[in-house]
C-alpha positions in Angstrom: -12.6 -5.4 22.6 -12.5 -2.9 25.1 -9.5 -4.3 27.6 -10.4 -1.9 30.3 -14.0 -3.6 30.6 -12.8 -7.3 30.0 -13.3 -9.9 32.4 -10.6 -12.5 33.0 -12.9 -14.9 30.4 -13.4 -12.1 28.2 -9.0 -12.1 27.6 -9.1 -15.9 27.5 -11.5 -16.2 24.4 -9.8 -13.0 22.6 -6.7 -14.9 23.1 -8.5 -17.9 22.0 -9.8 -16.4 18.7 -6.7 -14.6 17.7 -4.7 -18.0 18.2 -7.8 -19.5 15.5 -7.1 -16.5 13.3 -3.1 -17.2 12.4 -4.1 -20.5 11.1 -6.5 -18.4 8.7 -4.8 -17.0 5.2 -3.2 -13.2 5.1 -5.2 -11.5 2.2 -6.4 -7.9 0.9 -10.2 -8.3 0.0 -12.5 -5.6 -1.5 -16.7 -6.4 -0.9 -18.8 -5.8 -3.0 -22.4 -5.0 -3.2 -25.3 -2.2 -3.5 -26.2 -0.8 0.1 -28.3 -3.3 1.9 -26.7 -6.1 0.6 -24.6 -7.4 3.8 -21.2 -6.2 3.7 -21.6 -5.0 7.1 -22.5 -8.4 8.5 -20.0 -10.3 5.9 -17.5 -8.0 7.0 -17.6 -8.4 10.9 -17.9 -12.0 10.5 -14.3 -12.0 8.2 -12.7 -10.1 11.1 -13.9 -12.3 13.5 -12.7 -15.5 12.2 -9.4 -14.2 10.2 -8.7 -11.0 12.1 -8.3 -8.8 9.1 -8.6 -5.1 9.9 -11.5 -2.9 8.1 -10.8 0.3 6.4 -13.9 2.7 5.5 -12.4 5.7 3.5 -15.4 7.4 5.4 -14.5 6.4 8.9 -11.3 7.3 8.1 -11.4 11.1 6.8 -13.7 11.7 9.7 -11.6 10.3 12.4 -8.5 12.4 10.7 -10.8 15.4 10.8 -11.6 14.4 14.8 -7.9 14.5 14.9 -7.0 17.4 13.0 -3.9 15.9 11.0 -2.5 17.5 8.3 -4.9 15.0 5.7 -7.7 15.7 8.1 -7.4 19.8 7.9 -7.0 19.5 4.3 -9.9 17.2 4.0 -12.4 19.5 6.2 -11.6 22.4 4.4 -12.8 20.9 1.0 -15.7 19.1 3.0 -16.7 22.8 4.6 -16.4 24.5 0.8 -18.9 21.5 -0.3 -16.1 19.7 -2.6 -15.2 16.1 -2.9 -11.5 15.2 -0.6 -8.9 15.0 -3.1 -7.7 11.3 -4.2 -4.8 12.3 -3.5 -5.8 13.0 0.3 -7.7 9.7 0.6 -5.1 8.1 -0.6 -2.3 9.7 2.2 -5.1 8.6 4.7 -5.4 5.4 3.2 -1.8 4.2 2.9 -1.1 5.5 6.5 -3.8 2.9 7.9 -2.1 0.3 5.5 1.2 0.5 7.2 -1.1 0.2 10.5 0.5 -3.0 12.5 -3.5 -3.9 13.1 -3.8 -4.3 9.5 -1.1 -6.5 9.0 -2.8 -10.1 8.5 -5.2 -8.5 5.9 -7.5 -5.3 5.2 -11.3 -5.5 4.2 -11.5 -2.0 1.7 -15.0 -1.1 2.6 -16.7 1.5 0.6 -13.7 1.9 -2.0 -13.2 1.6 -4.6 -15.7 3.6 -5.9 -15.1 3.4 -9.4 -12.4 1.7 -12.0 -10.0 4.9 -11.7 -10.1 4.6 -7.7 -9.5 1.0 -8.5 -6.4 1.5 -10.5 -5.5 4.2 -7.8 -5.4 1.7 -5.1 -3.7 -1.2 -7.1 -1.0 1.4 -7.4 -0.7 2.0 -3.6 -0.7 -1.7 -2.2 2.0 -2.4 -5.1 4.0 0.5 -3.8 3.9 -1.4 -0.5 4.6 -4.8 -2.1 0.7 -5.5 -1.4 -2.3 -6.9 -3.7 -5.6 -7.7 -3.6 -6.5 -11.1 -3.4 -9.8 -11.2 -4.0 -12.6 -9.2 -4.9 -16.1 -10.8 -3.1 -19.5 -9.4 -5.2 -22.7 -9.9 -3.0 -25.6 -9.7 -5.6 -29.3 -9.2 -4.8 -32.4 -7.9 -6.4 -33.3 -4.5 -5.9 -37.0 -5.4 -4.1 -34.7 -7.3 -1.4 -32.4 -4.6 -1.0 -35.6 -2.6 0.3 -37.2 -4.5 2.5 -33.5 -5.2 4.4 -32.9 -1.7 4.4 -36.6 -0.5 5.9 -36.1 -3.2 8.5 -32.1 -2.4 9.1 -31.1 -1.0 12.8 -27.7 -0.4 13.6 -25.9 0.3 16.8 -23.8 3.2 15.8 -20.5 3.0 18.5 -19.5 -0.3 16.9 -21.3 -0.4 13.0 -23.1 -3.8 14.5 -26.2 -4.2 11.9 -29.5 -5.5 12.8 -32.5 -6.6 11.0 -36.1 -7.1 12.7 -37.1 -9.8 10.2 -33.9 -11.9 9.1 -31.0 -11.1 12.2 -33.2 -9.3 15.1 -31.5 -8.2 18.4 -32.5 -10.2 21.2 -33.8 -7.7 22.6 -36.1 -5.2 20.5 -34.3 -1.8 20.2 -31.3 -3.0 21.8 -27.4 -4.4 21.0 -27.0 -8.0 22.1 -23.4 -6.6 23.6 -24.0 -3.3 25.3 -27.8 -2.8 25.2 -27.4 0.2 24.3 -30.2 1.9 21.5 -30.6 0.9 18.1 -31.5 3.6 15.5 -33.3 3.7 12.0 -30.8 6.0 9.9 -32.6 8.6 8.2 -30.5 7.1 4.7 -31.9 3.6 5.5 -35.5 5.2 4.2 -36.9 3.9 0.8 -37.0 7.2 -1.0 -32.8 8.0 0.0 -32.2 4.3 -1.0 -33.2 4.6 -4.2 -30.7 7.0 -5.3 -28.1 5.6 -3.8 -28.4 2.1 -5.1 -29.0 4.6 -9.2 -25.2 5.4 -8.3 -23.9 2.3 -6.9 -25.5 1.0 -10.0 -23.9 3.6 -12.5 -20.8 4.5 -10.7 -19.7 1.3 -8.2 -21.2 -1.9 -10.3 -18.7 -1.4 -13.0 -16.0 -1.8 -10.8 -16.9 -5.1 -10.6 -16.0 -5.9 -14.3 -12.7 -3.9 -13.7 -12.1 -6.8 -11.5 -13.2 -9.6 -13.5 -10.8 -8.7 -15.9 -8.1 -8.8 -14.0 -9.2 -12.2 -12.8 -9.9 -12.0 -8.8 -13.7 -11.9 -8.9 -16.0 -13.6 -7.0 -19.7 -13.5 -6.9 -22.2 -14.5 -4.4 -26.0 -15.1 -4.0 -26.7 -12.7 -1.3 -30.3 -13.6 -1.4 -30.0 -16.8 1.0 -29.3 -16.8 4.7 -26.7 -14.7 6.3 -24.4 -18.3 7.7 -25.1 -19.3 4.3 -23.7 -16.7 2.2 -20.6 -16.7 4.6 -20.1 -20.2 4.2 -19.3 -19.5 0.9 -17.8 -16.5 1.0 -15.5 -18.1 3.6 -14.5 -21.1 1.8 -13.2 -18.7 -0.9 -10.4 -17.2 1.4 -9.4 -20.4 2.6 
């Protein structure tokens, strides 16, 4: 919430929903799920109800590189000479926005682990910091569905809030329900771009799910029904 904007009502319901969220369970969660699937929606409706803090390993490099902190100068040259960040880069980044106070009732890892060696990479960090993760939430859905949510997908970019034109529209066409501001199309919500990426989630990301499986804390979800429904679920499993 932006306080500088808030109305006297606006603080009274923040305070309200924050009091709602330290009833609510401290836990480390990882979603899962091929791009289109709704871990953008899941996601803000966790933070809403449980206040758990979000952490992109994509947001984060490219606000370090905004920033230009040590991580983020090492990260941009290796971005500028076309190479992948180093692990061991994300993983300064990372374990900085762990300690983060705003993370403290619980993180959502969004977009990492990427595969079973990131996986064991990040099971070492949270148990350097006496951390875990409690649950690991698979949303599965066929790959026909995943394109017609994508081709209908708008986004309002400042905040990540996702539309869709057929299943979750803005109440206004084109617009945010909050600011009003424009929706876009990304260029990588197109059919032809989402077909390679759901090849890699498929060969690189899905078996990160069985890495998981094994170790016990996997959960998976029918991502094919309505978005309150698949959050009913998903939310009775953090409770």
């Amino acid at each position: 919430m932006d306080l500088s904007r808030a109305t006297i009502e606006d603080l009274k319901k923040e305070l309200k929903r924050r009091e709602q969220c330290e009833k609510m369970p401290k836990k480390n969660i990882i979603l899962l799920g091929p791009p289109g699937s709704g871990k953008g929606t899941q996601s803000g409706k966790i933070i809403n109800d449980f206040c758990y803090c979000q952490l992109s390993t994509g947001d984060l490099l490219r606000e370090h590189v905004a920033k230009k902190t040590p991580q983020g100068i090492k990260a941009k040259e290796a971005m500028d000479k076309g190479q992948l960040v180093s692990d061991e880069i994300v993983n300064s980044i990372l374990l900085s926005a762990i300690r983060s106070p705003q993370c403290n009732r619980g993180i959502i890892f969004d977009g990492y682990p990427r595969n079973s060696e990131q996986a064991e990479a990040l099971s070492n960090l949270l148990q350097s910091e006496n951390k875990q993760i409690d649950k690991v939430i698979e949303l599965k859905i066929n790959e026909e569905e995943l394109f017609d949510r994508i081709e209908g997908r708008r986004v309002h970019l400042p905040s990540g809030r996702v539309y869709n034109i057929k299943s979750n529209p803005p109440k206004q066409e084109g617009r945010d329900d909050v600011t009003g501001e424009p929706l876009i199309h990304r260029d990588d919500d197109k059919r032809e771009v989402m077909k390679s990426r759901i090849d890699v989630y498929n060969k690189k990301t899905a078996p990160v799910a069985d890495y998981y499986s094994k170790k016990g804390n996997l959960v998976s979800l029918d991502a094919m029904r309505a978005i309150d429904q698949v959050y009913a679920e998903l939310k009775n499993t953090l409770i």
